[in-house]
TORKOL-4160 file (C-alpha; in steps of 0.2 Angstrom, whole numbers, padded with zeros to 4 digits, m for minus):
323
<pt num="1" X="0668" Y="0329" Z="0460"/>
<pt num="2" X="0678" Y="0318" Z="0473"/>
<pt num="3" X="0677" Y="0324" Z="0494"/>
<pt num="4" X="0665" Y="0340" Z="0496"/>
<pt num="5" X="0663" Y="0353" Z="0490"/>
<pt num="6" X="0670" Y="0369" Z="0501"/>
<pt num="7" X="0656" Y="0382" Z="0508"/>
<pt num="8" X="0660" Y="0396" Z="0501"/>
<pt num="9" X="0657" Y="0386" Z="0482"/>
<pt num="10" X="0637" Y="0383" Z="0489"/>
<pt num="11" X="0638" Y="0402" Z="0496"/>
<pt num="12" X="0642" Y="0409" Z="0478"/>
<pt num="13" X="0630" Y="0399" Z="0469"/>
<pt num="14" X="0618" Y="0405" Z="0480"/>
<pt num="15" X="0622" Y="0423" Z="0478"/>
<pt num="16" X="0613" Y="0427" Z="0463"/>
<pt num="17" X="0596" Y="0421" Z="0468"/>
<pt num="18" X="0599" Y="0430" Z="0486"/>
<pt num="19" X="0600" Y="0445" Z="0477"/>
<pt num="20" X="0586" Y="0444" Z="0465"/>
<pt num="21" X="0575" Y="0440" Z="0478"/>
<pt num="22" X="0578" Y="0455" Z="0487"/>
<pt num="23" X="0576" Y="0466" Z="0473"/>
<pt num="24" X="0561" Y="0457" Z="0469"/>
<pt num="25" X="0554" Y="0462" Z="0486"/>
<pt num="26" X="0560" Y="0480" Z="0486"/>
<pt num="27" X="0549" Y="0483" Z="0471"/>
<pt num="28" X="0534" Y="0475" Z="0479"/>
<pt num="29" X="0536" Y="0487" Z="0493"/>
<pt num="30" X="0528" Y="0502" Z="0495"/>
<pt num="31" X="0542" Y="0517" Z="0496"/>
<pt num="32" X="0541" Y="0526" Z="0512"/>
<pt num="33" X="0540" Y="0543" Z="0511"/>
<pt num="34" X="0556" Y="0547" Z="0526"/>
<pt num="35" X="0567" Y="0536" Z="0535"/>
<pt num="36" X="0559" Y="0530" Z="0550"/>
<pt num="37" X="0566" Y="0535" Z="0566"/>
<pt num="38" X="0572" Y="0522" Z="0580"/>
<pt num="39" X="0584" Y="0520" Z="0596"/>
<pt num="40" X="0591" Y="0502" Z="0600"/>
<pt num="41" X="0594" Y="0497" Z="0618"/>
<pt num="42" X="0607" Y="0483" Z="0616"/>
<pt num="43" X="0618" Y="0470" Z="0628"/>
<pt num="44" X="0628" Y="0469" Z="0611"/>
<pt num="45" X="0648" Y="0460" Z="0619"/>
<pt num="46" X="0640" Y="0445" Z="0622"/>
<pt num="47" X="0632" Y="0433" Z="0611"/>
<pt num="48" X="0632" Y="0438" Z="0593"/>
<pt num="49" X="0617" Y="0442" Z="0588"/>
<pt num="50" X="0615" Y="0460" Z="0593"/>
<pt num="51" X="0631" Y="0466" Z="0581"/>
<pt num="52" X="0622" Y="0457" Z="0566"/>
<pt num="53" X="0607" Y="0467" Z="0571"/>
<pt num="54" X="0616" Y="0485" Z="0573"/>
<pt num="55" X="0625" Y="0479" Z="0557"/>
<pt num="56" X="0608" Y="0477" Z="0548"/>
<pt num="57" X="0600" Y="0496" Z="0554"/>
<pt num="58" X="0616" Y="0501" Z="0548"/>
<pt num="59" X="0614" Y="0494" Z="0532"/>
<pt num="60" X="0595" Y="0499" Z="0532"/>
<pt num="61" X="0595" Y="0520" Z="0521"/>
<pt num="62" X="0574" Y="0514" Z="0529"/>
<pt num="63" X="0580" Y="0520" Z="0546"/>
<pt num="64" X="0585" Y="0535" Z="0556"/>
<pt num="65" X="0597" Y="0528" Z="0569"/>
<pt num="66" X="0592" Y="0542" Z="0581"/>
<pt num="67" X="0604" Y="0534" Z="0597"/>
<pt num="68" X="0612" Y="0517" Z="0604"/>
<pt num="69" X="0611" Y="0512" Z="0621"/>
<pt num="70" X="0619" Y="0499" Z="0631"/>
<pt num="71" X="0612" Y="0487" Z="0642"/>
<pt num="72" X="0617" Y="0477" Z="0656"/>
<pt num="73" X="0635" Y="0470" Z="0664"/>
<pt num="74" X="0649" Y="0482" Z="0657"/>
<pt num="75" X="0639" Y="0495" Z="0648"/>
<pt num="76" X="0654" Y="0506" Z="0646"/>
<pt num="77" X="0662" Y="0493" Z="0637"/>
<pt num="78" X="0649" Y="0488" Z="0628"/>
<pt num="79" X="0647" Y="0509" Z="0623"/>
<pt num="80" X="0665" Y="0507" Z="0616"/>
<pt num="81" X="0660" Y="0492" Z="0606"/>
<pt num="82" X="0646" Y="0499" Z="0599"/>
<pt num="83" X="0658" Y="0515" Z="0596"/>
<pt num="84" X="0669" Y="0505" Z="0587"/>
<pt num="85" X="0657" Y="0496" Z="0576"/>
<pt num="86" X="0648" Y="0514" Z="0572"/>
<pt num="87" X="0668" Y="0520" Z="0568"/>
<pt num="88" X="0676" Y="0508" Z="0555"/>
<pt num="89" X="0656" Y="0507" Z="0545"/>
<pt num="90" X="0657" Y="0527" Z="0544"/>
<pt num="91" X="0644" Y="0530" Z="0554"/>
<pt num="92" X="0652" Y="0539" Z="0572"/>
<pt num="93" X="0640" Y="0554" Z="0571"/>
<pt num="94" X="0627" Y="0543" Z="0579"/>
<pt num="95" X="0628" Y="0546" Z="0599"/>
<pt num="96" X="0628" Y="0530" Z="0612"/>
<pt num="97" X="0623" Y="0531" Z="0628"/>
<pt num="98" X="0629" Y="0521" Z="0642"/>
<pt num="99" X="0617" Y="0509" Z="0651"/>
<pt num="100" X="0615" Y="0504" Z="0671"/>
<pt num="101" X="0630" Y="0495" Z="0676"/>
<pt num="102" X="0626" Y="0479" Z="0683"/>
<pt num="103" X="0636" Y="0464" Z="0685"/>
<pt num="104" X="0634" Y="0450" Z="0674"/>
<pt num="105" X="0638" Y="0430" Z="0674"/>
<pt num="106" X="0637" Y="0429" Z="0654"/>
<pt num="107" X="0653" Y="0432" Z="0647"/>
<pt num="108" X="0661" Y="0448" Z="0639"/>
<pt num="109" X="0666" Y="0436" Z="0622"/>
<pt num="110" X="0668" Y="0452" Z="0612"/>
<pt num="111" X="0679" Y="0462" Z="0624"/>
<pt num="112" X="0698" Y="0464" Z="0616"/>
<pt num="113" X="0687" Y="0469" Z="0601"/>
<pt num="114" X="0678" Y="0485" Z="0609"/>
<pt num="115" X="0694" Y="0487" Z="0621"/>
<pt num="116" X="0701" Y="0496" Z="0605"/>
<pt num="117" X="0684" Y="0508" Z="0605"/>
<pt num="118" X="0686" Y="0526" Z="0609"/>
<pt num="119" X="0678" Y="0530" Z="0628"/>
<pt num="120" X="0663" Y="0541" Z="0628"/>
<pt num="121" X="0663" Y="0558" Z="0629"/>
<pt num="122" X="0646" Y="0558" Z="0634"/>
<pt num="123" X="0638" Y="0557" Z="0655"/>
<pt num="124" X="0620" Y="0559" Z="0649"/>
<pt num="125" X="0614" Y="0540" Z="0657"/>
<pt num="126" X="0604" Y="0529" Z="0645"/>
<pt num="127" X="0586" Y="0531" Z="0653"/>
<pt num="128" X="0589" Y="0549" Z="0654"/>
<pt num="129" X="0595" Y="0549" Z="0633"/>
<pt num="130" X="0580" Y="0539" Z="0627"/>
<pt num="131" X="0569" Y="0550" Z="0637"/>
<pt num="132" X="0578" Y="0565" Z="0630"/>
<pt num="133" X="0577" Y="0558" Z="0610"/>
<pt num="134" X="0557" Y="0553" Z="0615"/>
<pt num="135" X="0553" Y="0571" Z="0622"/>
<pt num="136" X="0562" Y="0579" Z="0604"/>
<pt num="137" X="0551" Y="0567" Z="0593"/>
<pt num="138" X="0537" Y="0563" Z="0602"/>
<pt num="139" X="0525" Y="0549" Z="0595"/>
<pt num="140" X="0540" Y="0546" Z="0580"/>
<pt num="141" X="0553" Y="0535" Z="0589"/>
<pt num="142" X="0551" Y="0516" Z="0586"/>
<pt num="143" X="0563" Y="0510" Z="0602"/>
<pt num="144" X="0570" Y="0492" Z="0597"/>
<pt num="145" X="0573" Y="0482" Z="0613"/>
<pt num="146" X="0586" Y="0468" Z="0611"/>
<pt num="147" X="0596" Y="0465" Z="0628"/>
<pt num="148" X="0588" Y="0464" Z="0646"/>
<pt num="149" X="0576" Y="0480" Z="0650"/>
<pt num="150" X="0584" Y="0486" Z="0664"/>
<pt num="151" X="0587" Y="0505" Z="0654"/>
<pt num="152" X="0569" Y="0503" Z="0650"/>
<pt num="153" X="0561" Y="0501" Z="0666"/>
<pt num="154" X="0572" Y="0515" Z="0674"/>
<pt num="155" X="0565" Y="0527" Z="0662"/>
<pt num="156" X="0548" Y="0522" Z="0665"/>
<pt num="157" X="0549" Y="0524" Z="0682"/>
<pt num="158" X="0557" Y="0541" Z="0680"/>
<pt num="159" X="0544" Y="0547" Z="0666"/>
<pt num="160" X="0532" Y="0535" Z="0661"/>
<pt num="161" X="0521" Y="0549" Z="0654"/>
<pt num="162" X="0536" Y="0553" Z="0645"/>
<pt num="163" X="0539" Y="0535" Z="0639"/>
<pt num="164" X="0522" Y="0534" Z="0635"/>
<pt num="165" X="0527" Y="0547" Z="0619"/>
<pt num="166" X="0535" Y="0531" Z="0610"/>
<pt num="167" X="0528" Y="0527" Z="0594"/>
<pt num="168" X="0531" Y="0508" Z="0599"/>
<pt num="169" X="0544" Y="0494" Z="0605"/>
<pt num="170" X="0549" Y="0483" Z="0595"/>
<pt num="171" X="0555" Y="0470" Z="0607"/>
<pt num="172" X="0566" Y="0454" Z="0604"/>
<pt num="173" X="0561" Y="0444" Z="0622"/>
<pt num="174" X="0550" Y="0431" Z="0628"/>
<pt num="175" X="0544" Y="0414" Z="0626"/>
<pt num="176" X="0526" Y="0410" Z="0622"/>
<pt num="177" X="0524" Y="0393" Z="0615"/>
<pt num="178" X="0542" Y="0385" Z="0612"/>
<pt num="179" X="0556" Y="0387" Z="0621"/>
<pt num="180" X="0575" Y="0386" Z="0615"/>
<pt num="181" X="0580" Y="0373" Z="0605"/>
<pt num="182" X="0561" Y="0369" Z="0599"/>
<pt num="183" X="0567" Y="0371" Z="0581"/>
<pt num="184" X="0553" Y="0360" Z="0573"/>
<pt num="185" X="0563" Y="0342" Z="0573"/>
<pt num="186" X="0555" Y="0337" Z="0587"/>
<pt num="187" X="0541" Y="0339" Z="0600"/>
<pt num="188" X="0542" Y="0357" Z="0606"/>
<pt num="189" X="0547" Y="0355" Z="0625"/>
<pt num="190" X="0535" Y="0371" Z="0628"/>
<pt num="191" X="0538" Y="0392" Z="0633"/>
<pt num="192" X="0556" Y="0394" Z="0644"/>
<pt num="193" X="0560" Y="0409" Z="0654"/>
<pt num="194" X="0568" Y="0419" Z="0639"/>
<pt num="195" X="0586" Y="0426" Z="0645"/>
<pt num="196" X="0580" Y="0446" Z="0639"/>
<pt num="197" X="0565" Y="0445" Z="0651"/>
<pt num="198" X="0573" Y="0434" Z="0663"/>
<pt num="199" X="0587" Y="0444" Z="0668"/>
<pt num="200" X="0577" Y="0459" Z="0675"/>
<pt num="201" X="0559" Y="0454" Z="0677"/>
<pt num="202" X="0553" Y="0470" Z="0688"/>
<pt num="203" X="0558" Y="0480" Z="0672"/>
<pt num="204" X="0550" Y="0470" Z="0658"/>
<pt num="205" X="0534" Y="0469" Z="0670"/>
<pt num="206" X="0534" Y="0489" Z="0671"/>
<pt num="207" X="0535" Y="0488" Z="0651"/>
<pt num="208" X="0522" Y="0477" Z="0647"/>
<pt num="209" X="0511" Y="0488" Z="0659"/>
<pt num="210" X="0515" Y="0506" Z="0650"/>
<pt num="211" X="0503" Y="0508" Z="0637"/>
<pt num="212" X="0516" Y="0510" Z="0625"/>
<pt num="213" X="0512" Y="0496" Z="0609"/>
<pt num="214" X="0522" Y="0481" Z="0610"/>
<pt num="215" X="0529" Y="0470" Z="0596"/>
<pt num="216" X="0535" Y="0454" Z="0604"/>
<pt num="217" X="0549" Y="0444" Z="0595"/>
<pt num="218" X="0549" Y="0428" Z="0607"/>
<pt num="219" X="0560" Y="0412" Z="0603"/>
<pt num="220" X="0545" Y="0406" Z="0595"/>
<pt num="221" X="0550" Y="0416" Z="0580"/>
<pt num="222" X="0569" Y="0420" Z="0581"/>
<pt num="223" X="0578" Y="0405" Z="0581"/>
<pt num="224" X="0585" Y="0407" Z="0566"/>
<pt num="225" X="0603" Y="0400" Z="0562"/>
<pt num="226" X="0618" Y="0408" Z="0552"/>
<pt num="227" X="0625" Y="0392" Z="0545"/>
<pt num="228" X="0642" Y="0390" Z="0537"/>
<pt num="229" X="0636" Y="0393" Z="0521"/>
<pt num="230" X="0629" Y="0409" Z="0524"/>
<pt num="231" X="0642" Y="0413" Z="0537"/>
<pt num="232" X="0655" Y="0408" Z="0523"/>
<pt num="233" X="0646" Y="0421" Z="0510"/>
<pt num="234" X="0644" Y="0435" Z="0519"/>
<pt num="235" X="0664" Y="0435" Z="0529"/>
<pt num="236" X="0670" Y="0432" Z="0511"/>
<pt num="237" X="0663" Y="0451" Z="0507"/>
<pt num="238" X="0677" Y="0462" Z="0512"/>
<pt num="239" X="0666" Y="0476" Z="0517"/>
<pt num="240" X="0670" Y="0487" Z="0535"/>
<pt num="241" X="0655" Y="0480" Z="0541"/>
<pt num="242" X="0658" Y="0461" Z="0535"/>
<pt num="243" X="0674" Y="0461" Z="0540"/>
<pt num="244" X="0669" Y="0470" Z="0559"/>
<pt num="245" X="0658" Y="0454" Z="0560"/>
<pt num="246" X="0669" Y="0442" Z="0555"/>
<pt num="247" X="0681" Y="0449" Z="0569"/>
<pt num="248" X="0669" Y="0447" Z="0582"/>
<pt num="249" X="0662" Y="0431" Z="0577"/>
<pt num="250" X="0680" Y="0423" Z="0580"/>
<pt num="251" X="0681" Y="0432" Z="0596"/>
<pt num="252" X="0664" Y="0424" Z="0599"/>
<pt num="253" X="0673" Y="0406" Z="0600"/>
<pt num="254" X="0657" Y="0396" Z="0596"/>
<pt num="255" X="0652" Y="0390" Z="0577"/>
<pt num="256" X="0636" Y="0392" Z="0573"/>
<pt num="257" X="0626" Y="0409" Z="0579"/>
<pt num="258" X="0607" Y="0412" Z="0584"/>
<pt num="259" X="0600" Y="0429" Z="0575"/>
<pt num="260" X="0587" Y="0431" Z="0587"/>
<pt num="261" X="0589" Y="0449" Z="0589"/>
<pt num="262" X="0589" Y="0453" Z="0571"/>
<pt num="263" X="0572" Y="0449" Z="0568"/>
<pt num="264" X="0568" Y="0462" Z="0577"/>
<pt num="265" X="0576" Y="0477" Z="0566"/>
<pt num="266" X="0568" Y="0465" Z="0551"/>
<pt num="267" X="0553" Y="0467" Z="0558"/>
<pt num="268" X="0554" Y="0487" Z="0557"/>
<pt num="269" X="0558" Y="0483" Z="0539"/>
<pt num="270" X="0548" Y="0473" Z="0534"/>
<pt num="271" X="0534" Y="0468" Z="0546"/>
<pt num="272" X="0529" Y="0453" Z="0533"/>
<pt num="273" X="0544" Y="0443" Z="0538"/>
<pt num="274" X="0535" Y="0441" Z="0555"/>
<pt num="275" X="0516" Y="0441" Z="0555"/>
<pt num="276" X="0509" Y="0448" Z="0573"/>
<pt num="277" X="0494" Y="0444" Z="0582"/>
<pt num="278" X="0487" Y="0451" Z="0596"/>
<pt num="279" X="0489" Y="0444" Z="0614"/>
<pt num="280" X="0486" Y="0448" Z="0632"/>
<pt num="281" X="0504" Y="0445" Z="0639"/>
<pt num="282" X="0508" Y="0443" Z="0658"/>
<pt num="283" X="0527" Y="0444" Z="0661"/>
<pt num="284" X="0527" Y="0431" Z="0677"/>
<pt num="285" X="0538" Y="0434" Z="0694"/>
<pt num="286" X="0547" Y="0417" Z="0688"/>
<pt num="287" X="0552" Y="0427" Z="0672"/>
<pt num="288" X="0540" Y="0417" Z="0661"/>
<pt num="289" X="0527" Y="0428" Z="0648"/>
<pt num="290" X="0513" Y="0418" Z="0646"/>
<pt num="291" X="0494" Y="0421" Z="0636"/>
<pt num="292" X="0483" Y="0427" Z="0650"/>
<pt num="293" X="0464" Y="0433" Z="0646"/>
<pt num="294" X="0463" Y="0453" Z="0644"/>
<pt num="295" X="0465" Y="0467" Z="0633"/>
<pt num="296" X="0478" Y="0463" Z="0621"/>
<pt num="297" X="0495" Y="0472" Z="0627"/>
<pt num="298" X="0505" Y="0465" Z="0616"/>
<pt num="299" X="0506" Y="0460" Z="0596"/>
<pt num="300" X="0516" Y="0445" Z="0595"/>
<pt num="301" X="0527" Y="0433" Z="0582"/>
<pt num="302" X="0522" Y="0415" Z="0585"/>
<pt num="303" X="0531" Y="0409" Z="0568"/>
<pt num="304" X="0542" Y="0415" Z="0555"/>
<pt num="305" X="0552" Y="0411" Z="0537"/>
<pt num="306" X="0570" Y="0406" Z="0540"/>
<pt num="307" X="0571" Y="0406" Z="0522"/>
<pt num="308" X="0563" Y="0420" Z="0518"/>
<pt num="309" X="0569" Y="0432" Z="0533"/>
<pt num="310" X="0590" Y="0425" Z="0527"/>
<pt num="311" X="0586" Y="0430" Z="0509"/>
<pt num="312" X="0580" Y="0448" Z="0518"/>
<pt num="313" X="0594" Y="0450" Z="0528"/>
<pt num="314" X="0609" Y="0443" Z="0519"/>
<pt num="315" X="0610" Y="0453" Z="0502"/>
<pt num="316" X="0608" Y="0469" Z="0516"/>
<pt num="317" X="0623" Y="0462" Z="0526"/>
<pt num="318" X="0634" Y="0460" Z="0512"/>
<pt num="319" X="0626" Y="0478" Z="0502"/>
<pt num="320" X="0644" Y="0488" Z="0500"/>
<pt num="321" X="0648" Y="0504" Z="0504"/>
<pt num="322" X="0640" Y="0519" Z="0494"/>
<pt num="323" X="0654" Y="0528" Z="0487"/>
């Protein structure tokens, strides 16, 4: 064959094998008995990651999306990006709460998109929701944390006995022994101030203080890349959710995206994609979380699969609609 071959030739080919691995996996894994319950606190607008990691709980029958908050810079607008995206998948009956406002220097990449959102109808404040959905299931509610913790931190300092009633946070955030870009090509340059922790410090300090268990997706383990094969096979899918991400992956303007946050609703299902080990974490005034000596507070990914965690999340991404 003469020239090369087009992506979405390689993305078909691979299909197949995608698929059987999944179900491979499914049957190794133990059934669970009920969906398990969660709440995502998300900065979803911005980079890309948080709507492939909406998009997989979505696509996950595993999980009981209990509530959606938005975190940081334009929360309302975020809410009605979220609305948007919970509208066009069939899914609108799940409530969203509006974060803290704040302002923002990163850019609103995704805003024409949730511009089109319906506004909330909703003035219950995001700490004041997630308290409220941990007081009605107390000890049940797994909350996945992928933006800045600002919410978080405001609703420990309103309840933190409250808080304290979390089964766990699931957290994407931190830097521990690589930093961004430390991929495995080169010498790793060492732990950065991830952006997560970074942008609110005094709010991931308060949450690494709770009590409440911790599981830590740093960059370590979440640099995992959605290249233009898998990109190519997953837009190709026609479903309201692949389509939705297409959308906002244009609107993104950048090519290749970063699933960070994703591992963390991977992790929720299926906690083998990202083995944990126990660490003391101090979450530094500079915004740093280094290894300190002390009671483990935290139980953290150093390492994962890129291959295996894609042939996880891909045949999810592209599952179509039940009918």
């Amino acid at each position: 064959m003469k020239g090369n071959p087009k992506p979405w030739v390689f993305a078909f080919a691979l299909l197949p094998a995608l698929l059987l691995t999944s179900a491979a996996r499914a049957q190794q894994s133990p059934p669970r008995t009920r969906p398990e319950s969660i709440l995502i606190d998300t900065d979803i607008g911005d980079d890309l990651d948080d709507a492939f990691a909406v998009g997989l709980a979505l696509q996950s029958p595993e999980l009981k999306i209990e509530g959606i908050s938005t975190a940081w810079g334009n929360t309302a607008l975020r809410a009605r990006l979220v609305r948007r995206l919970l509208a066009e998948t069939g899914r609108a009956g799940i409530p969203v709460a509006e974060g803290i406002a704040t302002r923002s220097p990163s850019p609103f990449t995704q805003a024409r998109w949730a511009e089109r959102g319906p506004a909330s109808d909703s003035t219950v404040p995001a700490p004041e929701f997630l308290l409220r959905q941990v007081a009605a299931h107390p000890g049940e509610i797994t909350l996945v944390a992928i933006g800045p913790l600002t919410n978080i931190g405001a609703a420990i300092d309103r309840d933190p006995a409250a808080f304290r009633k979390l089964k766990r946070v699931v957290l994407m955030g931190g830097s521990v022994r690589k930093g961004y870009g430390d991929l495995g090509f080169f010498p790793d340059r060492g732990p950065e101030a991830e952006y997560n922790i970074h942008t609110d410090i005094p709010a991931a300090q308060k949450l690494f203080r709770s009590g409440v268990p911790i599981f830590m997706m740093p960059l370590d383990s979440t640099q995992l890349k959605l290249d233009e094969v898998k990109r190519a096979m997953l837009f190709s899918q026609g479903t309201p959710l692949s389509d939705a991400l297409a959308l906002l992956y244009n609107e993104w303007g950048q090519q290749t995206p970063t699933l960070f946050d994703v591992m963390a609703v991977a992790y929720v299902l299926d906690p083998n994609l990202c083995p944990v080990t126990p660490m003391h974490i101090d979450v530094a005034d500079d915004g740093f979380t280094r290894e300190a000596s002390g009671a483990p507070n935290a139980s953290v990914c150093l390492s994962s699969d890129s291959d295996q965690f894609f042939r996880f999340v891909l045949p999810r991404l592209m599952r179509k609609p039940a009918r």
